[in-house]
LODOTI-16702 format. One record per residue (C-alpha): x, y, z; residue in one letter; residue number from 1. Coordinates in steps of 0.02 Angstrom, whole numbers. Each point is the difference from the previous one (the first is absolute). Layout:
<rs>
<r><east>X</east><north>Y</north><up>Z</up><aa>A</aa><i>NUM</i></r>
...
</rs>
This chain:
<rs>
<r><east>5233</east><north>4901</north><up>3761</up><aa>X</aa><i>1</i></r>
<r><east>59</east><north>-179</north><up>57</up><aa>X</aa><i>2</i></r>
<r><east>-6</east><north>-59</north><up>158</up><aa>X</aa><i>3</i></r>
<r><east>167</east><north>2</north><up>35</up><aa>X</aa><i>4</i></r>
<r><east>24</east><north>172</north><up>-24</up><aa>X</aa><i>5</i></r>
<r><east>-123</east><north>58</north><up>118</up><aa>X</aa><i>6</i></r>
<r><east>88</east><north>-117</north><up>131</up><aa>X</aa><i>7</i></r>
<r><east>131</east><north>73</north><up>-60</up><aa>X</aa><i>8</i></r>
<r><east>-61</east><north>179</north><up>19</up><aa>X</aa><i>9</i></r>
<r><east>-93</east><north>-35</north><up>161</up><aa>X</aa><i>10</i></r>
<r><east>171</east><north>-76</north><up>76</up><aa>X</aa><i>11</i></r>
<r><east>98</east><north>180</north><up>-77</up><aa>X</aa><i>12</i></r>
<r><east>-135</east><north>97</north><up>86</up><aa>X</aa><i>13</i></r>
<r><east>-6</east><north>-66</north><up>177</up><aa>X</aa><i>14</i></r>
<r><east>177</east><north>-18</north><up>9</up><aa>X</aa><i>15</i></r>
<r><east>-18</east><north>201</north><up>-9</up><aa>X</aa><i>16</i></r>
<r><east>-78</east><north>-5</north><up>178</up><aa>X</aa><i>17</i></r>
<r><east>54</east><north>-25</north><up>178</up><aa>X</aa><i>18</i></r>
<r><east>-78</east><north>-75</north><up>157</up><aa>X</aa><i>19</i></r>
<r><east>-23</east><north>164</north><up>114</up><aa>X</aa><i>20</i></r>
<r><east>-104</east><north>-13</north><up>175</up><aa>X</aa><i>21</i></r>
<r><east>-93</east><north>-178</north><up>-70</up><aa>X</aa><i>22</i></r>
<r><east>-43</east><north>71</north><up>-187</up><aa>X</aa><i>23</i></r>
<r><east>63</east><north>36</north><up>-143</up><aa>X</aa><i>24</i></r>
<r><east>59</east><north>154</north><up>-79</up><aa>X</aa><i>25</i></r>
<r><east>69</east><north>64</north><up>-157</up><aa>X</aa><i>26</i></r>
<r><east>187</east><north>33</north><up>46</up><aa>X</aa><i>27</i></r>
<r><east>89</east><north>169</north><up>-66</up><aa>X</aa><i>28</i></r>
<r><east>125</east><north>-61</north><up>-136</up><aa>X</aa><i>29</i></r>
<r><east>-51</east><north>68</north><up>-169</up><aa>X</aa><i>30</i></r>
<r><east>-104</east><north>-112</north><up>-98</up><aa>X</aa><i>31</i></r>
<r><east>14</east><north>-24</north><up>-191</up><aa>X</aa><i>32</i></r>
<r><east>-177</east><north>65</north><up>-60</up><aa>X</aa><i>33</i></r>
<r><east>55</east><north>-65</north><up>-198</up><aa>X</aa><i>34</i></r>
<r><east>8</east><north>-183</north><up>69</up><aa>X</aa><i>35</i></r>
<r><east>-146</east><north>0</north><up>96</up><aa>X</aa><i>36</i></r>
<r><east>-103</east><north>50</north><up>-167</up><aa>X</aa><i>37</i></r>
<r><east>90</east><north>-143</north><up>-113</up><aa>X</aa><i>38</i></r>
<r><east>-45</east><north>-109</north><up>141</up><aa>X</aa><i>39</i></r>
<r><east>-187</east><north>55</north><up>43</up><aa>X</aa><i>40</i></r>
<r><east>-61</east><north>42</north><up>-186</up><aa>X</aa><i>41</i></r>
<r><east>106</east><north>-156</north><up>-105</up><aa>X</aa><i>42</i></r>
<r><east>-20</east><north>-17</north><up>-198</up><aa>X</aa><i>43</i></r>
<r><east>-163</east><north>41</north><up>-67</up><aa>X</aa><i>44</i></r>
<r><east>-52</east><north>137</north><up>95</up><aa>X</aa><i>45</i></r>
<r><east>-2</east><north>201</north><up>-7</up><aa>X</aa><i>46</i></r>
<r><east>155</east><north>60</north><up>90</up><aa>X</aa><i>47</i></r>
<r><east>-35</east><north>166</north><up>96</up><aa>X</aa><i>48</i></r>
<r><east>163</east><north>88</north><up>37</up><aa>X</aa><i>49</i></r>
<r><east>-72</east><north>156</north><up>91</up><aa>X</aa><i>50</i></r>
<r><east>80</east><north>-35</north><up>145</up><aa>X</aa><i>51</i></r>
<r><east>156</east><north>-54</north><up>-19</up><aa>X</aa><i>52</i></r>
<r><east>46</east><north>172</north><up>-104</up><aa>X</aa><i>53</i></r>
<r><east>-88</east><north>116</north><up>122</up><aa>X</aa><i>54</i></r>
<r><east>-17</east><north>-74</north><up>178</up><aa>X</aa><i>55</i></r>
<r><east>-201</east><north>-12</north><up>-14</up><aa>X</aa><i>56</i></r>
<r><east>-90</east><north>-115</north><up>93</up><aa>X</aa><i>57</i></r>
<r><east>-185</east><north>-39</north><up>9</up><aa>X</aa><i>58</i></r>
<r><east>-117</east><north>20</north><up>172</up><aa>X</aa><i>59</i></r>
<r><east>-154</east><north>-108</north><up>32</up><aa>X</aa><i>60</i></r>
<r><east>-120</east><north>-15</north><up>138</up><aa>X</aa><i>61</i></r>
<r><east>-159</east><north>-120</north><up>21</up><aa>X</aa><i>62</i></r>
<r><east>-144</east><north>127</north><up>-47</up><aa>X</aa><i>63</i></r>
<r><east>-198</east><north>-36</north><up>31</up><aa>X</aa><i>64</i></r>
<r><east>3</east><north>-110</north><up>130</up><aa>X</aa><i>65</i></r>
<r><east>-128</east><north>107</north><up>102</up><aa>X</aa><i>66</i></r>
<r><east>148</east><north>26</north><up>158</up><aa>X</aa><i>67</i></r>
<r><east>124</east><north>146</north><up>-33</up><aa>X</aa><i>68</i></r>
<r><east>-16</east><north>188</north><up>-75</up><aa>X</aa><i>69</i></r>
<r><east>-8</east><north>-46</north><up>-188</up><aa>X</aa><i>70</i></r>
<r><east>11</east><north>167</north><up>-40</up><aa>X</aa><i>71</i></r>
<r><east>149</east><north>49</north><up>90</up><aa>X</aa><i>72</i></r>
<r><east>96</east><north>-142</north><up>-70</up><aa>X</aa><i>73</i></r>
<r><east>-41</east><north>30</north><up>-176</up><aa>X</aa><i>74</i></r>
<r><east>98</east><north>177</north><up>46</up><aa>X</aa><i>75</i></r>
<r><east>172</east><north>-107</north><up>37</up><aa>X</aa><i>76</i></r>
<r><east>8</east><north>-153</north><up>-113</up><aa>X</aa><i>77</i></r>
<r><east>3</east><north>-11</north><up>-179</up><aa>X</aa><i>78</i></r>
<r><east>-78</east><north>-189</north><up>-29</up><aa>X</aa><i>79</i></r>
<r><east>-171</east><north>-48</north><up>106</up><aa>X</aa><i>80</i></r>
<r><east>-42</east><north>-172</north><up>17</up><aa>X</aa><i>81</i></r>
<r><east>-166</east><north>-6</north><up>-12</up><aa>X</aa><i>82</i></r>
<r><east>-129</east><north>-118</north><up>88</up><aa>X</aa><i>83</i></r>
<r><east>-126</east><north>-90</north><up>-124</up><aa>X</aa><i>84</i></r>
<r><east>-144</east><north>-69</north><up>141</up><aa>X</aa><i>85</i></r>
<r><east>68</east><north>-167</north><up>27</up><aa>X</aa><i>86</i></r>
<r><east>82</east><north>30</north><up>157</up><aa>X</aa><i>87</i></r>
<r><east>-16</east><north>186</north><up>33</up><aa>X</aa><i>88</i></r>
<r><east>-93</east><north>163</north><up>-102</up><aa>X</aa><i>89</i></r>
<r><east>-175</east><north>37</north><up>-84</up><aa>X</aa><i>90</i></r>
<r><east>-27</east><north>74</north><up>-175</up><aa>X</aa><i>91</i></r>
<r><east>-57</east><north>184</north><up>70</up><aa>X</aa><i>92</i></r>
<r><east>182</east><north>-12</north><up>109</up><aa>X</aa><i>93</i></r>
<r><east>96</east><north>-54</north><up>-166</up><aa>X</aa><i>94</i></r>
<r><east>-74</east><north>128</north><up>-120</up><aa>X</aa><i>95</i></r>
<r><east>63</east><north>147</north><up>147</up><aa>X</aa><i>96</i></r>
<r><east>172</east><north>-68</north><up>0</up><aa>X</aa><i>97</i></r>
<r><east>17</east><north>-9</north><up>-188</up><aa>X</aa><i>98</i></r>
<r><east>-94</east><north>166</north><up>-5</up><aa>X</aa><i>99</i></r>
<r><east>150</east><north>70</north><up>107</up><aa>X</aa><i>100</i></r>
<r><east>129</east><north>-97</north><up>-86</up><aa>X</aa><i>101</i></r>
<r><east>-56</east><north>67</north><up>-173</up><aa>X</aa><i>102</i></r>
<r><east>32</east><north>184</north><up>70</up><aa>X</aa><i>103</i></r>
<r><east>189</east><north>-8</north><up>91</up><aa>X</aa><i>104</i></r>
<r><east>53</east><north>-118</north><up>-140</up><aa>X</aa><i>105</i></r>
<r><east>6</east><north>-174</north><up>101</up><aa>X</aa><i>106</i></r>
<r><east>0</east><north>-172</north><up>-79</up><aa>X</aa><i>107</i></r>
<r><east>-117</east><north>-107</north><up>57</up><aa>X</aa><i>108</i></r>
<r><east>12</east><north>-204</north><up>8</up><aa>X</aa><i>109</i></r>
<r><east>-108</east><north>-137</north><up>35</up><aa>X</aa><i>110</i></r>
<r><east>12</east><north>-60</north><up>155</up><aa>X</aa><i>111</i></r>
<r><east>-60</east><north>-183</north><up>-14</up><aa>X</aa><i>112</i></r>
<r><east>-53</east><north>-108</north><up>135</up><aa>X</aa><i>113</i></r>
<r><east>-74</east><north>-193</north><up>62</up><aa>X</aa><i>114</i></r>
<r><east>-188</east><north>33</north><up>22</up><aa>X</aa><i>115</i></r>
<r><east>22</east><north>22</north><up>189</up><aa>X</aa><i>116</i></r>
<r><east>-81</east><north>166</north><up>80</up><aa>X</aa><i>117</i></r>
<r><east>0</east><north>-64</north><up>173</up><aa>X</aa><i>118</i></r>
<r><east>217</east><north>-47</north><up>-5</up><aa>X</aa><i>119</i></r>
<r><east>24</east><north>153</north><up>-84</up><aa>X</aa><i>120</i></r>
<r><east>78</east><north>-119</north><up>-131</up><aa>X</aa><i>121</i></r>
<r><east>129</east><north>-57</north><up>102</up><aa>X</aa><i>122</i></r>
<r><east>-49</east><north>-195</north><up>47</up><aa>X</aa><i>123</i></r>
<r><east>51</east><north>-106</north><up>-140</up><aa>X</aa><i>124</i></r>
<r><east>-117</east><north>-70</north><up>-101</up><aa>X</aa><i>125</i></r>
<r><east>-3</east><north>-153</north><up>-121</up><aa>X</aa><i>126</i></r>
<r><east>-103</east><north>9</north><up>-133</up><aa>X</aa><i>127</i></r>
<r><east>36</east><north>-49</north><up>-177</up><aa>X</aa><i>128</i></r>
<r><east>78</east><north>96</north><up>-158</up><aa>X</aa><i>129</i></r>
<r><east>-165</east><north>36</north><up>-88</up><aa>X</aa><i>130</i></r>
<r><east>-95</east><north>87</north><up>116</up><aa>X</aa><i>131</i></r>
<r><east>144</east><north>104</north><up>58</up><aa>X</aa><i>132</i></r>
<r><east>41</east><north>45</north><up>-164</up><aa>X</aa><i>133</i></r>
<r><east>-178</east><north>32</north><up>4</up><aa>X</aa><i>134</i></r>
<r><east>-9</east><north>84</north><up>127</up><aa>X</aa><i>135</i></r>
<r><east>152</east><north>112</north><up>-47</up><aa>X</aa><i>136</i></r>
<r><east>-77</east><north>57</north><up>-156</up><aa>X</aa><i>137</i></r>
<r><east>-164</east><north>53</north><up>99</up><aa>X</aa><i>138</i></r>
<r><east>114</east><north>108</north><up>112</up><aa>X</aa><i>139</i></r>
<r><east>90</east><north>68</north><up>-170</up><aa>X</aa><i>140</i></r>
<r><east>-149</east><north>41</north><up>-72</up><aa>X</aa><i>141</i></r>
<r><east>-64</east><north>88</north><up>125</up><aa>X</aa><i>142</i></r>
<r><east>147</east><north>129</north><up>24</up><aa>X</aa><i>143</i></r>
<r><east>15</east><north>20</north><up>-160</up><aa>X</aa><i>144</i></r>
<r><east>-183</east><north>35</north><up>-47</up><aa>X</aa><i>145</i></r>
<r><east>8</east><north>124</north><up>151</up><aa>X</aa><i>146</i></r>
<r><east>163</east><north>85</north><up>-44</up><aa>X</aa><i>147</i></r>
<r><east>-51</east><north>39</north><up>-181</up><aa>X</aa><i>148</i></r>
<r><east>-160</east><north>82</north><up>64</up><aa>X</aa><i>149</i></r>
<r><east>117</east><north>111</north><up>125</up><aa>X</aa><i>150</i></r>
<r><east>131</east><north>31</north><up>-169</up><aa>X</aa><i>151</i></r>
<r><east>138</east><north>-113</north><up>72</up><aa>X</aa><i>152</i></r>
<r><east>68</east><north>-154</north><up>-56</up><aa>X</aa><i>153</i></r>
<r><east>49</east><north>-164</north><up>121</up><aa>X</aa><i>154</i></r>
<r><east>193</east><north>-7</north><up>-34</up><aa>X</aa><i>155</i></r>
<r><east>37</east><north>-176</north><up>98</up><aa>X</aa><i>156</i></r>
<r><east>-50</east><north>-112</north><up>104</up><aa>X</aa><i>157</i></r>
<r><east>43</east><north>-78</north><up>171</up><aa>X</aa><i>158</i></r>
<r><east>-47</east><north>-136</north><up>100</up><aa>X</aa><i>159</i></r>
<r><east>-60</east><north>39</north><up>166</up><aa>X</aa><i>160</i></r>
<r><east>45</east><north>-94</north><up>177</up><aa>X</aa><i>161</i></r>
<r><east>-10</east><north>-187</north><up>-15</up><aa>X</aa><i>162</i></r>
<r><east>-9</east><north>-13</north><up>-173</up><aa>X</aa><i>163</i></r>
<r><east>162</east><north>139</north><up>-7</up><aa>X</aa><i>164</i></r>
<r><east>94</east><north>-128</north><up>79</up><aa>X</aa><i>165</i></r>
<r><east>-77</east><north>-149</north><up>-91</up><aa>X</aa><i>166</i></r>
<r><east>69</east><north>41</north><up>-156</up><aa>X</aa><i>167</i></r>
<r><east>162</east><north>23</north><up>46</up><aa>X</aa><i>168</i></r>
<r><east>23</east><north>-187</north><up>-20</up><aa>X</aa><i>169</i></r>
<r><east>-165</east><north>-72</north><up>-63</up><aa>X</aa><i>170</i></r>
<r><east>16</east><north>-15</north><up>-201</up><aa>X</aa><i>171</i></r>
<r><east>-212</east><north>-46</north><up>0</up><aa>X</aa><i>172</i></r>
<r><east>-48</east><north>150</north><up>110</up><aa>X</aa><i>173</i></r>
<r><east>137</east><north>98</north><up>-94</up><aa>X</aa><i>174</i></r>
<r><east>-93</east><north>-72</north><up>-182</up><aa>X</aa><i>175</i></r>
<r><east>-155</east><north>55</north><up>74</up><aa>X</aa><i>176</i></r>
<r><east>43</east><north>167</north><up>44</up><aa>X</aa><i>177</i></r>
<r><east>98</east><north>70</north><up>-158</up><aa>X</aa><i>178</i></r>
<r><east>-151</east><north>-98</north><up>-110</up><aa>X</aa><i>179</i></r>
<r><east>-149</east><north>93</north><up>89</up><aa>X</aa><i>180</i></r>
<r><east>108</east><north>150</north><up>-17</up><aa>X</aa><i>181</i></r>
<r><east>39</east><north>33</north><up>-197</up><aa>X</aa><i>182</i></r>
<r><east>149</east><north>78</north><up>-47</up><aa>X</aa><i>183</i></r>
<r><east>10</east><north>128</north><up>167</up><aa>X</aa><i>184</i></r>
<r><east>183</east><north>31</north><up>49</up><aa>X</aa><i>185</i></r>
<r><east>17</east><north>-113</north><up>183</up><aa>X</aa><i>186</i></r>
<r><east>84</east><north>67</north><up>146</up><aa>X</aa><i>187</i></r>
<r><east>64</east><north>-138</north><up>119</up><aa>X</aa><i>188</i></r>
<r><east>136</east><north>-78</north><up>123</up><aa>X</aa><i>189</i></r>
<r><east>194</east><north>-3</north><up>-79</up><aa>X</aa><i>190</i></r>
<r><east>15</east><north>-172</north><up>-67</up><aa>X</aa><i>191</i></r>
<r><east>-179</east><north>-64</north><up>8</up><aa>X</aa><i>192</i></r>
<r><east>-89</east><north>-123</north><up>-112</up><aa>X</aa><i>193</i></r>
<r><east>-119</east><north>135</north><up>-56</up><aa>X</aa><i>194</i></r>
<r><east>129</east><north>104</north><up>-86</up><aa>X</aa><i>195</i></r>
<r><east>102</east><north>-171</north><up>-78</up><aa>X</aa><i>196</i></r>
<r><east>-159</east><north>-38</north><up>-85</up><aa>X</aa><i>197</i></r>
<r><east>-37</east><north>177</north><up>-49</up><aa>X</aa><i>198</i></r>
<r><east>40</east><north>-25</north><up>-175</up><aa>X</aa><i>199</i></r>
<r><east>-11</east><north>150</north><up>-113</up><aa>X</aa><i>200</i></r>
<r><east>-67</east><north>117</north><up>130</up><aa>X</aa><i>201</i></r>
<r><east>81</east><north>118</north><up>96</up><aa>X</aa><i>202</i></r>
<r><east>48</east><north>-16</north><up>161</up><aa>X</aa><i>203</i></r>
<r><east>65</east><north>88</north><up>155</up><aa>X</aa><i>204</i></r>
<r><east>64</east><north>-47</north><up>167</up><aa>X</aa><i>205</i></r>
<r><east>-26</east><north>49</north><up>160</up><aa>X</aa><i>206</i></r>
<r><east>37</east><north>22</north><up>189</up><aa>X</aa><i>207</i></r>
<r><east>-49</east><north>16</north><up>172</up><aa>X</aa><i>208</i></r>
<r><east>85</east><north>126</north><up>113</up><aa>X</aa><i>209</i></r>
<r><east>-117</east><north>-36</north><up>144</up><aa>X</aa><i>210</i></r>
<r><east>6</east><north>-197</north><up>-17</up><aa>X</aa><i>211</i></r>
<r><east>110</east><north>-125</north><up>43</up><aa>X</aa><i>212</i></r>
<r><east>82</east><north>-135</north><up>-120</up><aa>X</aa><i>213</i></r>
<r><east>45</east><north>-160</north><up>9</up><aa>X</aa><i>214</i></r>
<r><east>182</east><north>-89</north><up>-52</up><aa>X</aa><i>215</i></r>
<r><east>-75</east><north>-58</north><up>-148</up><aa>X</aa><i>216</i></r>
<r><east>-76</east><north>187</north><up>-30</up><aa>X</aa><i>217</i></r>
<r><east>-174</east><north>2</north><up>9</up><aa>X</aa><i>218</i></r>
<r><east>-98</east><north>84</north><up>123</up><aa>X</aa><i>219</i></r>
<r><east>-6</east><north>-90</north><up>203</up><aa>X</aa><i>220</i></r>
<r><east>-175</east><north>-68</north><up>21</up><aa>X</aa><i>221</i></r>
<r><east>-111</east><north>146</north><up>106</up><aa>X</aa><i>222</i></r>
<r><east>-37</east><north>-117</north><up>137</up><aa>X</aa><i>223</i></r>
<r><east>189</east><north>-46</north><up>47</up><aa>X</aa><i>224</i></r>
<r><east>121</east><north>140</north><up>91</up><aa>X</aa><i>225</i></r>
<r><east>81</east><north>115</north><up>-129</up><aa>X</aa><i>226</i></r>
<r><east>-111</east><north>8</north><up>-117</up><aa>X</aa><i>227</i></r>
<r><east>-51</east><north>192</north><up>15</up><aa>X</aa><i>228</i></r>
<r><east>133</east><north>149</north><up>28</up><aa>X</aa><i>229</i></r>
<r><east>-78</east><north>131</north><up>112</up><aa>X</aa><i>230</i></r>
<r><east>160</east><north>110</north><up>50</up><aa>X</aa><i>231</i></r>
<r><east>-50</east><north>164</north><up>-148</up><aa>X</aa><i>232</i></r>
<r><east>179</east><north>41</north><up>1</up><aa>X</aa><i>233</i></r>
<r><east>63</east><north>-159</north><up>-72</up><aa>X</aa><i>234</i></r>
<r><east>-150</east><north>-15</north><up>-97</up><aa>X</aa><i>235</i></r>
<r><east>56</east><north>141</north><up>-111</up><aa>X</aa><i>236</i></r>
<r><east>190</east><north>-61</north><up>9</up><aa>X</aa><i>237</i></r>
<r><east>-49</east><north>-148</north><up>-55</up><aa>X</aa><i>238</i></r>
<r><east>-111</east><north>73</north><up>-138</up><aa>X</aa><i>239</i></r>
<r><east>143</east><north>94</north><up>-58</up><aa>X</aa><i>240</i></r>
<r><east>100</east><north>-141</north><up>-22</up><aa>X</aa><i>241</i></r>
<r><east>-112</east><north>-102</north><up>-94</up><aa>X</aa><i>242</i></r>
<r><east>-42</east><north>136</north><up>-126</up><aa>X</aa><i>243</i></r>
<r><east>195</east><north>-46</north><up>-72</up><aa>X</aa><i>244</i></r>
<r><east>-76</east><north>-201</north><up>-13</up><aa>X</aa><i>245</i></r>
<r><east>-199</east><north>22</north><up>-76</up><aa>X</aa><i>246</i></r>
<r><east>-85</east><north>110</north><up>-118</up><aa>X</aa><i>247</i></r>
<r><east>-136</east><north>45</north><up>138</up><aa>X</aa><i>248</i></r>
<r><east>-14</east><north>0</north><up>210</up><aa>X</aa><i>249</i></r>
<r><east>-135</east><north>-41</north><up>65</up><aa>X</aa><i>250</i></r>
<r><east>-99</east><north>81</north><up>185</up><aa>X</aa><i>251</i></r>
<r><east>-149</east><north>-125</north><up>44</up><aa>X</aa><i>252</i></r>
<r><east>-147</east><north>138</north><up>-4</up><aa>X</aa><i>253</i></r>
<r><east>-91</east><north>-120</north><up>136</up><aa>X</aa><i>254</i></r>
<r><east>151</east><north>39</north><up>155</up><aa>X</aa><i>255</i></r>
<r><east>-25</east><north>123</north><up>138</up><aa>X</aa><i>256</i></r>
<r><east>74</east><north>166</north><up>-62</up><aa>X</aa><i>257</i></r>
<r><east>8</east><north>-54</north><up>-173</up><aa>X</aa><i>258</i></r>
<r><east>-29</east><north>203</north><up>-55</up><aa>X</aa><i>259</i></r>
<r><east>128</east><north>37</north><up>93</up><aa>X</aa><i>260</i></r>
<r><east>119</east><north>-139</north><up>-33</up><aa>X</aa><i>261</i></r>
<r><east>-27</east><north>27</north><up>-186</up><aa>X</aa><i>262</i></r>
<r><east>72</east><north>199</north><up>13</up><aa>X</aa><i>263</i></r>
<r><east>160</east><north>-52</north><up>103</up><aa>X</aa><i>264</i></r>
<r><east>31</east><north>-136</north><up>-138</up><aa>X</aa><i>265</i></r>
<r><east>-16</east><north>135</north><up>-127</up><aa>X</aa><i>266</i></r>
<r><east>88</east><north>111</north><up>100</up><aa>X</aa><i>267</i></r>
<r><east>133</east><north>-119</north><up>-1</up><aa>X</aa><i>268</i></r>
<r><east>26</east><north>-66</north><up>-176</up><aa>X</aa><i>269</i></r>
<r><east>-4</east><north>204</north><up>-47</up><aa>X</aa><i>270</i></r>
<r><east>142</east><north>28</north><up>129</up><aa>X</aa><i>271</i></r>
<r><east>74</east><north>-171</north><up>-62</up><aa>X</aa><i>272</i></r>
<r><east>-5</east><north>63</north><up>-173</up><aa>X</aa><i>273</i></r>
<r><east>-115</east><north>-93</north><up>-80</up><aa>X</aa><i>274</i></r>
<r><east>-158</east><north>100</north><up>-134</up><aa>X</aa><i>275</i></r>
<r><east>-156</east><north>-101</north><up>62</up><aa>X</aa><i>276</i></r>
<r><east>-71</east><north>-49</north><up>-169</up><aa>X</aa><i>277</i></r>
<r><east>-167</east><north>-105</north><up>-60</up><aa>X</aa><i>278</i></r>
<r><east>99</east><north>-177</north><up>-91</up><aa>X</aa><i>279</i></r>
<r><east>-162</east><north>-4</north><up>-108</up><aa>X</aa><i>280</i></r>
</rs>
């Protein structure tokens, strides 16, 4: 996809929000779900048209990050994102949530991260293209070595914290992560530099009911005002909304009442309409 289409797309997409109490959130008009796929997927990639025919959307949550009921989420969502070791998780915590996933029929992705433990993966760090790539791969491998033992396969991957919003607009980091990754679908950001340089992979967009965006949509910064939405009811309003915009929502498994949070979302999108359906 060029450039100037995902400027283009990006522009499209925030213009579909409003400012509301300091953040931004989607607004109600309806939303034309066909464009957003010509946009997000471009020439040379597989088109999914699931949910544009039948009102499906996708549901992820951060799994194996050693904080919230992994369990309980895997009863709600149909994608997990799933910690690798870099900045959350152990092997014995990802073979259990794959184990789980395998049974109620949950994908599972590769949640890749900066080498960073102590930030939880979200200070940025600067290091160059080979050894994230490197790194990457090791975090790949890993998942994927443990999910064939459990008799499930890694369907995607997604960057975690810092380097999440890193490749929105880095093309190295982006190179580094989709190289270190294979051929795995990528989940990401509307408009980011990850998915323009996503060549002949598929890909799938995303958003953030319980996060606030920026003019320029992409997510506001944790550390400035805004950033998180903590009211539950507009949390799911807003969830419902953006399941017209993205092929998945995502709940951040790491917030207080993320269990909980996660069922009134799904609550929602079923009262909304919407079949919550794996992407992958």
């Amino acid at each position: 996809m060029a450039l100037g289409l995902a400027q283009e797309w990006v522009q499209e997409w925030v213009q579909k929000w409003v400012l509301v109490s300091g953040t931004h959130r989607p607004c109600r008009e309806p939303y034309d779900t066909a464009q957003v796929h010509n946009c997000a997927m471009g020439t040379g990639r597989t088109e999914h048209t699931g949910r544009t025919m039948g009102r499906t959307v996708d549901l992820n949550a951060d799994l194996g990050e050693e904080i919230t009921d992994d369990a309980a989420l895997l009863e709600v969502v149909s994608s997990a994102n799933l910690a690798c070791g870099f900045h959350a998780g152990t092997p014995a915590i990802m073979r259990q949530v794959c184990e789980l996933a395998a049974v109620r029929g949950v994908a599972i992705g590769a949640q890749v991260s900066y080498a960073d433990r102590e930030g939880f993966g979200r200070r940025r760090t600067d290091i160059g293209y080979e050894l994230l790539r490197d790194q990457v791969a090791e975090q790949v491998g890993l998942l994927t070595e443990i999910a064939t033992s459990a008799g499930i396969v890694v369907s995607y991957v997604k960057p975690h914290g810092a380097l999440y919003n890193r490749v929105v607009d880095d093309r190295e980091q982006a190179g580094a992560v989709l190289d270190g990754s294979g051929r795995l679908p990528v989940l990401s950001l509307p408009g980011s530099v990850i998915t323009e340089l996503a060549l002949e992979r598929r890909v799938f967009t995303e958003g953030f009911p319980d996060r606030g965006y920026t003019e320029t949509g992409r997510l506001v910064p944790r550390d400035l005002p805004g950033a998180l939405v903590t009211d539950p009811g507009e949390v799911v309003r807003n969830a419902a909304r953006l399941a017209d915009m993205v092929d998945s929502v995502c709940i951040h498994g790491d917030s207080p009442g993320a269990v909980l949070t996660a069922r009134r979302v799904r609550a929602g999108l079923d009262a909304a309409g919407f079949v919550v359906q794996r992407f992958s």
